[in-house]
C-alpha positions as CSV (number, residue, x, y, z in Angstrom):
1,X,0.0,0.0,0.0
2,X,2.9,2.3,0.9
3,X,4.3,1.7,-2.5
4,X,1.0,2.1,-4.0
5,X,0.9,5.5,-2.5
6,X,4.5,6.7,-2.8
7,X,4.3,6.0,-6.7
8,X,1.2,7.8,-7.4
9,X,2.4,10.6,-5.2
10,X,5.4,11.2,-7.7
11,X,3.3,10.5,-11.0
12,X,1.2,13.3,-9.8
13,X,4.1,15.4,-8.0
14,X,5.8,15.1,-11.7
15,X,2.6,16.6,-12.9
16,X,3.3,19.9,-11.6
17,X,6.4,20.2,-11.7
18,X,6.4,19.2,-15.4
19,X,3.2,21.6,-16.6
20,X,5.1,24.6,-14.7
21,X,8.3,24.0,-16.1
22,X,6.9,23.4,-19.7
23,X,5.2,27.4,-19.4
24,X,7.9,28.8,-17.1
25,X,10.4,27.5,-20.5
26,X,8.1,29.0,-23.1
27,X,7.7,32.4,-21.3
28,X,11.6,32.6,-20.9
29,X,11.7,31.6,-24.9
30,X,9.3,34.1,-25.9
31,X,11.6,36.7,-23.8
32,X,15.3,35.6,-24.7
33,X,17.2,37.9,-26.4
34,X,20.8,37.7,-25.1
35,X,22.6,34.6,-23.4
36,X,22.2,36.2,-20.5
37,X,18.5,35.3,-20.5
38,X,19.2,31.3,-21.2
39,X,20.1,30.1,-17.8
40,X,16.6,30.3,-16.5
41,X,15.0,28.6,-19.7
42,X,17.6,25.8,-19.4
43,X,16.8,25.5,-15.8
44,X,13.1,25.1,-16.6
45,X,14.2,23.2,-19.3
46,X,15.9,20.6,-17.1
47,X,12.8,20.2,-14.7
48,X,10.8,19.7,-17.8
49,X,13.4,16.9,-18.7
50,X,13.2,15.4,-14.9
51,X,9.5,15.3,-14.8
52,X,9.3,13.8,-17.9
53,X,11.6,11.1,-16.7
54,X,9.7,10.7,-13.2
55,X,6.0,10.9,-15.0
56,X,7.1,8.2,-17.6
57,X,9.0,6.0,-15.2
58,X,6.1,6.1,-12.4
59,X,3.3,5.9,-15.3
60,X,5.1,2.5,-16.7
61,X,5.2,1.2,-13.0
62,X,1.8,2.0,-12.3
63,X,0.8,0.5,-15.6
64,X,2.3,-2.6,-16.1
65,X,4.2,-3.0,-12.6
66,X,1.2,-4.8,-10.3
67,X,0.9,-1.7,-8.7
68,X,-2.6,-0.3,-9.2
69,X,-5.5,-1.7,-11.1
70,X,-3.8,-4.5,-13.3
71,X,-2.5,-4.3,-16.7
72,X,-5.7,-5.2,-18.5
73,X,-8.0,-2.6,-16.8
74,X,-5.4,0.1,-18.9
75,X,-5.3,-1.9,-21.6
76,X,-8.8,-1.8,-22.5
77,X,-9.6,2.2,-21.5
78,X,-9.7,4.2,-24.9
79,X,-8.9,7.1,-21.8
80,X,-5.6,5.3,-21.4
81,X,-5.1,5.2,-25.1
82,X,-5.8,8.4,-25.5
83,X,-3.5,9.8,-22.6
84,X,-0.7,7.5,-24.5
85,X,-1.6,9.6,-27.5
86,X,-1.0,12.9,-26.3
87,X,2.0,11.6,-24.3
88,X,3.5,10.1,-27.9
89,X,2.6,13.8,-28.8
90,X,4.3,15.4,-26.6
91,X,7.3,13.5,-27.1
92,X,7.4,14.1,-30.6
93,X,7.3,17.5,-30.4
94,X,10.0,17.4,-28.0
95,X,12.3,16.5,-30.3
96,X,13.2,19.9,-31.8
97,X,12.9,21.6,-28.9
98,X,15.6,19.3,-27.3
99,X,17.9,19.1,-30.1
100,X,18.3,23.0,-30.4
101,X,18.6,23.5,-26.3
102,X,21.2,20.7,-25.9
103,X,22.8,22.7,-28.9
104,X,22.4,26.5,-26.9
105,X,23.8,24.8,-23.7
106,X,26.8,23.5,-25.5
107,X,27.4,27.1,-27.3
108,X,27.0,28.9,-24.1
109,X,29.2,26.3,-22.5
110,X,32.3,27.0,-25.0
111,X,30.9,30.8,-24.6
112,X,30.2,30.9,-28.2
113,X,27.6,33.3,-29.6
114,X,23.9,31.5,-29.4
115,X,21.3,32.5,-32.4
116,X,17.8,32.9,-30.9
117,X,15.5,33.6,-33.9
118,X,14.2,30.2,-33.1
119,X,13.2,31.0,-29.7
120,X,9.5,32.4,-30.4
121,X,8.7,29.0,-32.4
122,X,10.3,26.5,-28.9
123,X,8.1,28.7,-27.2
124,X,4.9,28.5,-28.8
125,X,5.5,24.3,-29.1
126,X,6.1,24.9,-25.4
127,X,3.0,26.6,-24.9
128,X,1.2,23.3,-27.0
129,X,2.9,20.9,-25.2
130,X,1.2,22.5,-21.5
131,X,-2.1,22.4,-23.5
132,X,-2.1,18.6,-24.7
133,X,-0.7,17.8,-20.6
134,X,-3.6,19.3,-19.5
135,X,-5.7,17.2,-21.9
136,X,-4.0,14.0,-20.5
137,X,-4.8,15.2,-17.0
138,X,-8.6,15.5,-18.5
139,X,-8.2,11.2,-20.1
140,X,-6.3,10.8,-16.5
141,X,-9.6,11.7,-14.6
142,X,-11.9,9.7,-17.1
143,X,-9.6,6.5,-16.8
144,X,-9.9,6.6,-13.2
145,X,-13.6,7.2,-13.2
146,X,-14.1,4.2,-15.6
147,X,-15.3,6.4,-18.4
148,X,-14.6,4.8,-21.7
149,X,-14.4,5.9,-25.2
């Protein structure tokens, strides 16, 4: 039971964490204009990054670890399929947005001079990204009231 609880608690903990840091980065995109300006995007960026981790981690346990409601009951919710949608989603999208901060923190690293023009497009994928987590959290609620699609 203690597991039960602990596990949940971090899946939702990484929740938070995650939807603020996901905003917090595409505010400090939409504002970055000198390298300055990058450490708190990276630092958001890097909780995103940790959440994502924790949320996928605990999900898969909670899923398909014997934890919660069995394998089958997730299995056959078109909520869960859903969530796993937007989840795929998000990760897809991620992909740019990654690529291109892993290349700023390198510049800014070898204190190299950092292009931003591509800021204001990271943000507004950013500002998607919050939007389809809140739409999981909306399948999230539904799979654990039983609703089905």
């Amino acid at each position: 039971m203690l597991l039960r609880w602990t596990i949940a608690t971090v899946h939702l903990l990484a929740l938070g964490i995650g939807l603020g840091a996901v905003w917090t980065r595409a505010r400090g995109l939409l504002r970055l204009r000198e390298a300055a300006d990058l450490g708190a995007v990276l630092r958001a960026d890097t909780l995103w990054g940790i959440a994502a981790l924790l949320w996928i981690s605990t999900g898969l346990w909670r899923a398909f670890g014997g934890l919660e409601k069995g394998t089958a009951y997730y299995l056959q919710s078109g909520a869960f399929h859903a969530k796993m949608g937007l989840l795929a989603l998000v990760l897809v999208m991620e992909a740019w947005p990654m690529i291109t901060l892993i290349r700023w923190r390198v510049r800014r690293g070898r204190a190299e001079s950092i292009n931003f023009e591509k800021a204001p497009a990271l943000a507004r994928i950013s500002f998607v990204q919050a939007i389809l987590v809140v739409l999981m959290i909306f399948a999230a609620t539904a799979m654990a009231r039983g609703l089905t699609w």
